[in-house]
Structures are given as structure tokens and as C-alpha cells.
N, C-alpha and C positions, 0 to 999 in steps of 0.2 A: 404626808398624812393630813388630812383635812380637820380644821377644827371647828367645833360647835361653835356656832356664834346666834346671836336671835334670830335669825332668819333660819336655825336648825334646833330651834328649841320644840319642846311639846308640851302643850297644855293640856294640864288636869284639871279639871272639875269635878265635882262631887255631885249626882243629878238628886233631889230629894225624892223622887217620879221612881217609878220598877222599870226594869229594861225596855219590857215591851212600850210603856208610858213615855220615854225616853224618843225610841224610837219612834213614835206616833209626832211628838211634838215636832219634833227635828222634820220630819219626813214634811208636816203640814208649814211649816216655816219654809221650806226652799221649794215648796211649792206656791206658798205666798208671794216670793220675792219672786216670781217668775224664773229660777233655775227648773234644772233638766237634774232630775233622780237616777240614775246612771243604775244602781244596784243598792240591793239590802242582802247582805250575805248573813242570814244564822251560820256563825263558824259552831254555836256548839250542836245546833243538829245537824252537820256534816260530820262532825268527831262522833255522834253518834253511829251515823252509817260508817264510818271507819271501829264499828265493835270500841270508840274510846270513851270517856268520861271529860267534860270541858264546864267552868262554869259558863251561865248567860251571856253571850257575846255574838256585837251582831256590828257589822262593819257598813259602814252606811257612804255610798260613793253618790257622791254629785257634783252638780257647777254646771258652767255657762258656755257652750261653746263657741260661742260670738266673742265673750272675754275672754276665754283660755286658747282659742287659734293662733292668733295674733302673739299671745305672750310665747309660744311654741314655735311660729315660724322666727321671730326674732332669737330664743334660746330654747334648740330641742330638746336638752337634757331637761327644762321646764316638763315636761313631758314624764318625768319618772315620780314629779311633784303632784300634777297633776289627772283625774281630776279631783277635787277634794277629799277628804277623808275623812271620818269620825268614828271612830271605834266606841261604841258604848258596852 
């Protein structure tokens, strides 16, 4: 059985900003740093087209394919880590 340890923890934040404001900051930051924005998923207006109810939540995938290759040809399971994550 695998245990948590800091390399499996997850961080909260509390954003002061509305989701969409969130999202806009974040999006304009890893474009700043020169990453690669991979996807912006609205999960709650997918649960909507599923007839559901969801609060605000929108999944925001990026990172760097020059740095995350290499961390993946050396450990593929990196790969189920990657590429970044932030759920807002």
C-alpha cells in the first residue's frame, strides 16, 4: 500500500479573485514563464451538458515539454504526474 508522503501531498489555497479571475491570472502566468497551456477544462459546464448541477470548477493543465520529456523518459509513471495541474 503506498504512502503519502510530501511528494503526494496537495495544496490549498484560498484565491481572493472569482474563478474565472483565477483562471485568467494563472493562464497569463504560465504564459509569462514561457510554459505550454495544454487545456482549460470547465468541468462545471460539462456536468451541465450531462442534464447535472457542479459548482465553478475548471481544471487548468500545463508545463513544459523540454522539462517534462526527459523527467518521463528517465521515470514513465512521471507521466500519470504530469502535465501539471491546478484545479480552481
Amino acid at each position: 500500500m503506498a504512502q503519502a508522503g510530501p511528494e503526494n501531498e496537495i495544496i490549498t489555497k484560498i484565491s481572493p479573485d472569482s474563478v474565472q479571475a483565477t483562471v485568467s491570472r494563472l493562464t497569463g502566468l504560465v504564459d509569462a514563464k514561457g510554459m505550454r497551456l495544454f487545456a482549460v477544462i470547465d468541468q462545471r459546464e460539462e456536468a451541465r451538458r450531462a442534464g447535472l448541477d457542479l459548482r465553478e470548477t475548471v481544471l487548468v493543465l500545463f508545463g513544459s515539454p523540454a522539462a517534462g520529456t526527459p523527467v518521463m523518459e528517465a521515470a514513465p509513471l512521471a507521466a500519470l504526474d504530469l502535465p501539471l495541474k491546478v484545479l480552481i
